[in-house]
Every structure is written in C-alpha cells, then in structure tokens.
N, C-alpha and C positions, 0 to 999 in steps of 0.2 A: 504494500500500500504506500504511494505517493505521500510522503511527509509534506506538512504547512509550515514545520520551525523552521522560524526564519537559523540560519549560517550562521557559523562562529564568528565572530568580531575579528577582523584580520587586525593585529599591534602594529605599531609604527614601524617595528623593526622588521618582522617577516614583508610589510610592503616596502619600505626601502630595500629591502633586499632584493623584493619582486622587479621591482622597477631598475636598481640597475641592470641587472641580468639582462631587461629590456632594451633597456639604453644601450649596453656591449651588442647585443642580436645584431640590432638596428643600424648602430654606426658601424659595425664589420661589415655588414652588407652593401651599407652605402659607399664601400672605399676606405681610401687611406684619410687618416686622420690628422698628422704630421705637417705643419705648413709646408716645408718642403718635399712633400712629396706630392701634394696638387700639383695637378699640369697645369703650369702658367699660363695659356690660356683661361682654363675655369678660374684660377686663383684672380687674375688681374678682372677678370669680370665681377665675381665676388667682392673687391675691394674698391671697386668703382658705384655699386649697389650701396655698397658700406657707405662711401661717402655722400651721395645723396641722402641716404636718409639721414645721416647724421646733420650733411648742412640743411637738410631741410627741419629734423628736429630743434635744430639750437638758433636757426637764420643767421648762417653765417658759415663761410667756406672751411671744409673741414677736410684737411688730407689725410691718408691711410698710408703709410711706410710699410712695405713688408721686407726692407735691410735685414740681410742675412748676418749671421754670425761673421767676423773677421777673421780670415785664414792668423794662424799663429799667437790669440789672441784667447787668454783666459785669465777673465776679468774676477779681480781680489779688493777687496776696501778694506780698511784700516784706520780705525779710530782711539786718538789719544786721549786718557779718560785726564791727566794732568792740563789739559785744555780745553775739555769741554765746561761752559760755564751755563749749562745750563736755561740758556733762551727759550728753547723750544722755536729760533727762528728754521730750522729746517724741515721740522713739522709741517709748518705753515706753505714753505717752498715747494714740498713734494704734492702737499692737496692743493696747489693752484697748476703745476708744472704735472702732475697725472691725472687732473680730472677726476678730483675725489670729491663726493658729496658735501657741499656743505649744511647741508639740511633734509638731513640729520647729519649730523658731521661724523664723515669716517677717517681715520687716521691710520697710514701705512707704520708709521716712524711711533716708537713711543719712545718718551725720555722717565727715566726710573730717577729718583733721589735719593742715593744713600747716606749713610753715616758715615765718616772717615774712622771711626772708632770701629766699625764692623765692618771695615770691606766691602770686597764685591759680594752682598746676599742677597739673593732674591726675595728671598722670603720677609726681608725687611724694607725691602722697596717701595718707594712712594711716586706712583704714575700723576698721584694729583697736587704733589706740591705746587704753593701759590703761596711763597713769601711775599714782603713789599721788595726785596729787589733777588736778583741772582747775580753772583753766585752765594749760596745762604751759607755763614760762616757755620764749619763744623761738617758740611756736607760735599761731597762730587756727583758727578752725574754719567748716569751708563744709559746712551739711547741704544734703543733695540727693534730693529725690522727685521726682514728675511734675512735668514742667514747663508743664502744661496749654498748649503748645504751638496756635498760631492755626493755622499751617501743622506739622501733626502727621504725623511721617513712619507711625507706630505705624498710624494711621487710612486710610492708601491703601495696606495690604498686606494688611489682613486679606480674606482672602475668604471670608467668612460676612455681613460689614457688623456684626460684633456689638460692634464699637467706632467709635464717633463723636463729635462735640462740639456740646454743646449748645447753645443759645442763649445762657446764661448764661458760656460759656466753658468748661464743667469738660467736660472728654474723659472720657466714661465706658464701661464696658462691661458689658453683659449677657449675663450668665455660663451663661444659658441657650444661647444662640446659641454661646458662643464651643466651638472642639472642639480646644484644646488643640494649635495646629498650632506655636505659638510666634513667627509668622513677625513681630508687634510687639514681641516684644522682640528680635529681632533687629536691626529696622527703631530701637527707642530707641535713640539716643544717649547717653541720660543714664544707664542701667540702671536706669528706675523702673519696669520691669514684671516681677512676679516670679512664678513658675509651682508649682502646688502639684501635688507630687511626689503626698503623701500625702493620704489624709483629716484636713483639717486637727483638731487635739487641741485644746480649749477648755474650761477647766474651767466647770462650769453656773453657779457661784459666779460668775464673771467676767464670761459670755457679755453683752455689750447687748444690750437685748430692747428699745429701740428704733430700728431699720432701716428702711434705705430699698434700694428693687430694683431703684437702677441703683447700690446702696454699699454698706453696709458687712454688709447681709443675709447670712446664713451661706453659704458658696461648699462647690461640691464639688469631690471631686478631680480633678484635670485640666484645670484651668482656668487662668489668666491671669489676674493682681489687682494692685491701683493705688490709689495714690490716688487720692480724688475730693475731695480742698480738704472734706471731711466734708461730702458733700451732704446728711448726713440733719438737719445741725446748721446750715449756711448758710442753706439754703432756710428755715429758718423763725426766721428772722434774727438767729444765733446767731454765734459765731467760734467755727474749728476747735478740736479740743479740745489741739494744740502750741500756737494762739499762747495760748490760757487756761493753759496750764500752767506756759509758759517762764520761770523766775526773771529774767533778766535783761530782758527787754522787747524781745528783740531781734526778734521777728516780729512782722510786722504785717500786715491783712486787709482789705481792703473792694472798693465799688463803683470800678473803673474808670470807669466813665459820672457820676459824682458828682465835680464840679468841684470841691465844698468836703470831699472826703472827702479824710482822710490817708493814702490811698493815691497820689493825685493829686498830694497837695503833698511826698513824698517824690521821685516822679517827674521831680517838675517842678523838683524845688532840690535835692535830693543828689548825688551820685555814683554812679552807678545804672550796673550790670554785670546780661549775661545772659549763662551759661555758651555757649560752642562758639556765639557769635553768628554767626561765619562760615558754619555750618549752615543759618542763614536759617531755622529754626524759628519766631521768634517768637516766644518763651516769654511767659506770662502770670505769671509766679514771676521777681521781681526782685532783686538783690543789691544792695547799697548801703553804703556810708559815712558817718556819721551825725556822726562828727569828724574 
C-alpha cells in the first residue's frame, strides 16, 4: 500500500553534499574549468559578455584582464611587524583597488593588535582596536590576509575545482565556478576567505574599472572572495596597491625566483616568521624583523 508520510527532512549537510556532487557532474560535462584551458576564442567572448554587463551594471567602462601568470615568476610578500604602525590604511586601499563591498563592508586585509609583552598570539588579538591614535604605546601590529599558501588547505576541499594556485603562486578563485558551499573557509586557517552574504554595495564613483577574472572583477552574491596579492596590478609589473600605500614601509613584494630581489635578501638575512607554521601550509606571505 502507497504511503501518504510525507519524506525524511533532508539536513543541510546531506544536501550540501547533494549539490556539490551536482555541481562536479555538471561542470565535468560542461568542459575544462581552468582559465587557461578555454579556447581563446570562447574565453575572449566570455570576457567581452563580462564586460558589458559589468559597464552596464555600474555605468561606467569596465575592462576584464585575463594576464597570465609570468614565465619565471613566483610571487612572495613580506611584512615587517617592527614597522607596521598600525593604520589600517591598506585595509582601506585593497577595498577600493578590489572592488570590495562597502555596504556591508567586507575586508580582505585584517590588522590584529597585540601586546608586546605577549608576542605574536592569536588568541590574544584585537581585530577591533580603536585607540585615539596609532601606534598605541605597549602594543605592535600583525595584519593578516591570504596566505597564498604552497600547500593550501582552502584548495583540496573545494568540490567545484573553482579554486587553485597558479603558477605564479597567487591561489585564486573563479567566482563563476564557485557555489557558495563555504567548505575553504572552513578549511583556512588564517580566516582570509570571506563570503558575500549580500549583493555586494559599491559606489560607481569608487568602483575600479580596471579588473582582472580571476580578481578583483565585480563578484556576485554568494560567492567566496580573497585576496589575490592584486593580480590585476602584479601581472603587469606593478606592487599591490597596501604595499604602494603603507606610510611606514613596512610591506614588501617581489619575485621569489629573483636571487637579487628584496624579497630574497629579507628571507635570507632577517628574522622571518610564518603564522601556524606547525600547519605545514607553507605560506608565501612572510613576517619579519627588520631591527
């Protein structure tokens, strides 16, 4: 006899699971997933798409870079915590130069406040210090985004493939691909992966209308977003726009593979920390001691 009970209540986790399974079927069927592996044809058509609807959402011309990696070129940052004083002006710099929400405001870059009496501790960290000035006597500052990670935990969970790392090193994601299942920032350690609840809010006035489609290109909602070390400003051999802005000089940027670059000779003669090294991530984003 034909039962009338209604079905078992499917949990949030047996249908996320349903769904990416779906999500892998679908995008293996439909092809390669990888930027570089669209035929430049389809791909420059897709980003020509891209751009309309972008200059038509925002009124205002908005171009789509898809600059490859740099042959010879893998990209390392390195941050002096004896210098950072604590602004939060490159905060500010990466959410106007990546096209981050300001409303509700999302932030790639976070700056931690510790004690000098305790070191580097996380667990004692203050994301919301708001003295009357900085630098607050008694304290340093450890800002913290992606850690473009060699061995990236973010990168073997996703089940779409819609985050990988590049040849150049920068871990990116394509926001096309990704379906908002969160299981990378579950997987980061660092909390550099941030999930946009909303349609991100951008005033036209603000928006950069030069992007790149695996950065800082306009995201929609329900997606997962990151830094990418500014791949739309690296790639064409530019520095981020935190270490362009930092008063104190305390960020630094270059080729890891560049034996004479100052990224190399920091490496090689400072005092050089990577957070949760225990973790065996690997980080490409180094801390340092400069006195």
């Amino acid at each position: 006899m034909e039962s009338n009970a209604p079905s078992p209540a499917i949990s949030r986790r047996r249908f996320a699971a349903g769904a990416a399974t779906a999500a892998v079927w679908i995008m293996t069927a439909c092809g390669p997933k990888r930027l570089h592996e669209v035929p430049r044809a389809r791909l420059k058509k897709a980003i020509q798409e891209l751009e309309r609807q972008y200059s038509s959402n925002h009124s205002k011309q908005i171009t789509v870079s898809d600059a490859p990696p740099l042959p010879g070129v893998e990209f390392a940052y390195a941050l002096d915590l004896s210098r950072c004083i604590g602004c939060r002006r490159c905060v500010y710099a990466c959410v106007q130069e990546n096209n981050q929400s300001r409303e509700p405001q999302l932030h790639w870059i976070r700056v931690l406040s510790m004690e000098k009496e305790k070191g580097v501790d996380l667990s004692h960290a203050d994301p919301y210090y708001n003295p009357p000035e900085v630098p607050e006597p008694g304290h340093f500052y450890v800002p913290v985004a992606c850690q473009q990670c060699r061995n990236a935990p973010c990168t073997k969970v996703c089940p779409t493939g819609a985050t990988w790392t590049e040849p150049d090193g920068i871990v990116v994601i394509d926001y096309d691909w990704c379906i908002g299942c969160r299981y990378c920032m579950a997987a980061c350690p660092y909390g550099a992966r941030h999930f946009n609840w909303t349609t991100p809010g951008i005033p036209e006035a603000e928006i950069n209308s030069q992007t790149h489609y695996l950065g800082n290109r306009p995201r929609p909602k329900g997606v997962v977003e990151k830094c990418t070390f500014c791949i739309q400003r690296v790639r064409q051999g530019r520095y981020p726009a935190c270490v362009e802005v930092c008063p104190a000089g305390a960020r630094k940027f270059g080729n890891l593979l560049d034996k004479d670059s100052e990224i190399r000779y920091i490496i090689e003669h400072k005092r050089v920390l990577v957070l949760k090294e225990d973790l065996n991530t690997l980080p490409r984003f180094f801390y340092f001691y400069a006195t």
